[in-house]
C-alpha positions in Angstrom: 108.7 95.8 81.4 110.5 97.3 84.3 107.6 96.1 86.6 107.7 92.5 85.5 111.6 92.7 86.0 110.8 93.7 90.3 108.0 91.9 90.2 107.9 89.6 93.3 108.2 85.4 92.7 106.7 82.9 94.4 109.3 82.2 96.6 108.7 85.6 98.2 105.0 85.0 99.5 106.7 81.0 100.9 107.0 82.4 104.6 104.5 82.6 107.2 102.4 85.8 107.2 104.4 87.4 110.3 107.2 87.0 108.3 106.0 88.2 105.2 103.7 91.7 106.9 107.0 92.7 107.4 108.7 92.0 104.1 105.4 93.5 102.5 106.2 96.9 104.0 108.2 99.7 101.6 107.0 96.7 98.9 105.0 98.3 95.8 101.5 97.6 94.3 101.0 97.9 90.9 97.3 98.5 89.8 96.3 98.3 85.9 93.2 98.8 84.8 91.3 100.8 81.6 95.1 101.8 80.3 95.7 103.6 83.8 98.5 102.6 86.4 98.5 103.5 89.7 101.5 102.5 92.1 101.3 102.5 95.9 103.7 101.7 98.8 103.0 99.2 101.3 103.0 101.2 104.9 100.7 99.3 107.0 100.3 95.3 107.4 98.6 93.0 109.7 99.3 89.0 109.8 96.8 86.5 110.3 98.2 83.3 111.0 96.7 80.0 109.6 94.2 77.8 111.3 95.1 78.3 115.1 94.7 82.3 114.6 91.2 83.0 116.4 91.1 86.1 114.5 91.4 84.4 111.0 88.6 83.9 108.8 90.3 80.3 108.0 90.0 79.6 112.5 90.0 75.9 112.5 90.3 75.1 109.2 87.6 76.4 108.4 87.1 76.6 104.3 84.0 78.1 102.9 83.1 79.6 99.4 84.6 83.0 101.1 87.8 82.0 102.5 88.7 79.2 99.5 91.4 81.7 98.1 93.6 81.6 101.5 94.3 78.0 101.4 95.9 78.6 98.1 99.4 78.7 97.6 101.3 81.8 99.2 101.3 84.2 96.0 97.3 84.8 95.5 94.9 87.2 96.4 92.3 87.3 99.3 89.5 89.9 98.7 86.7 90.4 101.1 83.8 92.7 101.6 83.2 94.5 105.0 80.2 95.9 106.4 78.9 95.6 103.0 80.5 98.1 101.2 84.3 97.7 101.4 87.0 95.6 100.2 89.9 94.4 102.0 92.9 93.4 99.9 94.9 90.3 101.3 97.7 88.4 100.2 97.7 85.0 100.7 101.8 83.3 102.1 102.7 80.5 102.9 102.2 76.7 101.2 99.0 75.4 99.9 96.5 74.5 102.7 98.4 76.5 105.3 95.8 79.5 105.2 98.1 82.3 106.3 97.3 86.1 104.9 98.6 89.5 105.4 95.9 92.1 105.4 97.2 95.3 103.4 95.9 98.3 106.1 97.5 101.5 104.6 99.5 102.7 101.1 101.4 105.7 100.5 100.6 107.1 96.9 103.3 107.3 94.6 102.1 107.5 90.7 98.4 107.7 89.5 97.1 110.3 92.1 94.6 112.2 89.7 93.2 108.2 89.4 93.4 107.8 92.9 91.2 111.2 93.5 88.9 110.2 91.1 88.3 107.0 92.6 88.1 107.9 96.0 85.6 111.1 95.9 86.3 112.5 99.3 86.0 115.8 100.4 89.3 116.1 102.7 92.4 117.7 100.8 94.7 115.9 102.9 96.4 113.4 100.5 96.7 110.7 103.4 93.0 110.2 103.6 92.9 108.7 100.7 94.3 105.4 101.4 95.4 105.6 105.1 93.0 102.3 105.8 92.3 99.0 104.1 88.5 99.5 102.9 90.1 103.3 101.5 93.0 102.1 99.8 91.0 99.3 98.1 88.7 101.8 96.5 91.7 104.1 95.6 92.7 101.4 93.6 89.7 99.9 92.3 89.9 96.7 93.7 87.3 94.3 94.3 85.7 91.0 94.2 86.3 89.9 90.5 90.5 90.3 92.0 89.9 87.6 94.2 91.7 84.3 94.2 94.5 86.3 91.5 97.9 85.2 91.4 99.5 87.9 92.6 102.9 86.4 90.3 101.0 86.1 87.0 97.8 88.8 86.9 98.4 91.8 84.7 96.1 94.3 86.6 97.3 93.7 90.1 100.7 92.8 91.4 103.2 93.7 93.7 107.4 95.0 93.3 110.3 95.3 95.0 110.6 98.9 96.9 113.8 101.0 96.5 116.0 100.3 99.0 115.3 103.0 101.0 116.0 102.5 105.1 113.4 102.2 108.0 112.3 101.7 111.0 109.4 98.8 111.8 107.0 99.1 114.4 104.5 97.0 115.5 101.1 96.7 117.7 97.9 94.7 118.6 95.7 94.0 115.1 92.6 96.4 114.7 88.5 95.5 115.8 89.3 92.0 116.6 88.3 91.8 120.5 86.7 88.2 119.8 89.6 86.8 119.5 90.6 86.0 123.2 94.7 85.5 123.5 95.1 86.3 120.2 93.6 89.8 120.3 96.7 91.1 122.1 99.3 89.4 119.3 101.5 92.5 118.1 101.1 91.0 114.6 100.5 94.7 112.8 103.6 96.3 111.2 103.9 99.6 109.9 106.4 102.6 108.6 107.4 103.9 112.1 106.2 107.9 111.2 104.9 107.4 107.9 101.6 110.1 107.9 99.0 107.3 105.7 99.4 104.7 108.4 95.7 104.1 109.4 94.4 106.0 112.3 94.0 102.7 114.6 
C-alpha cells in the first residue's frame, strides 16, 4: 500500500527524457514477481531523445514492431534484447508519438538481495557487480520481454517510487557504445550518483 501511495503519476514521465534521466536518479524500482519484492535505486541514466537523436532506436521516426512501445505515452516501458542475451529496461517520457526514452544503466540494491543473488549467479562477492550495468540489473530483477510496452503507472510487477529525500550531487558524460551516431555521440546526455560505487564501469 505504501508503494502505490509514492508511486510515480503520469505527469512525472510528461518531460523530455533529458529532463526526466535526471529526475529518475535516487527514484526507486519496485519489482514483483512469484510473491517476491525486490527494490532498487536508480543511480545511472542515459537520455535518448526522440526522432532527431541519431542514437535512438526511434532515429527518424522510425516505428517498427521493436520500437512501437517508445511512441507511447511517457509512463510505459521499453524493453529490448542486446547481443542476444540481455535486456535493457527503458522508460518511455514524454507525449504520445514523441519517442523519447531514458535507458536505466545502473541500480543500487536496497531490499530483496538474497533474490537478486539468486537471479544473477555471478561468481564476484562484490555486491556492485550485480547490477552496476543495464543488461545486469535487468537480470537481477527478472525483467524481460513479456514487461515490454507496461504502464509503468498501472502494472503490479514493475513500477517505479519516489526516493527519500536524500541530497546529491549529478554528474554527467557522453552515452556508452554509441560511436555511430556522429554529433550526437559526444551529447553529455548520461547522468549518474556522482561517487555512488554501482554506477557502470563506462
Amino acid at each position: 500500500m505504501e508503494s502505490d501511495i509514492l508511486r510515480l503519476n503520469q505527469k512525472f514521465y510528461q518531460k523530455d527524457a533529458v529532463q526526466t534521466a535526471k529526475d529518475l536518479l535516487g527514484k526507486i524500482i519496485v519489482r514483483k514477481y512469484y510473491g517476491k519484492t525486490i527494490k532498487v535505486k536508480i543511480v545511472e541514466t542515459e537520455a535518448y531523445c526522440g526522432a532527431e537523436d541519431k542514437a535512438s532506436h526511434a532515429y527518424n521516426n522510425k516505428k517498427t514492431k521493436r520500437t512501437a512501445p517508445m511512441f507511447k505515452e511517457g509512463g510505459h516501458s521499453y524493453i529490448y534484447l542486446i547481443y542476444g542475451m540481455y535486456y535493457c529496461f527503458n522508460v518511455v517520457t514524454a507525449s504520445e508519438n514523441n519517442p523519447h526514452a531514458v535507458l536505466i544503466r545502473a541500480v543500487e540494491p536496497l531490499t530483496g538481495i538474497k533474490q537478486i543473488k539468486e537471479n544473477r549467479q555471478i561468481k564476484s562477492s562484490r555486491t556492485e557487480d550485480l547490477t552496476n550495468g543495464p543488461g545486469k540489473l535487468s537480470q537481477a530483477l527478472k525483467i524481460n520481454k513479456s514487461l515490454d510496452g507496461c504502464s509503468l503507472v498501472e502494472n503490479s510487477s514493475l513500477y517505479i517510487i519516489d526516493g527519500s529525500a536524500e541530497n546529491f550531487e549529478i554528474n554527467s558524460s557522453p552515452r556508452v557504445n554509441i560511436d555511430y551516431a556522429e554529433e550526437y555521440k559526444d551529447k553529455k546526455w548520461r547522468f549518474f550518483i556522482k561517487n555512488n560505487k554501482y554506477i557502470s564501469k563506462s
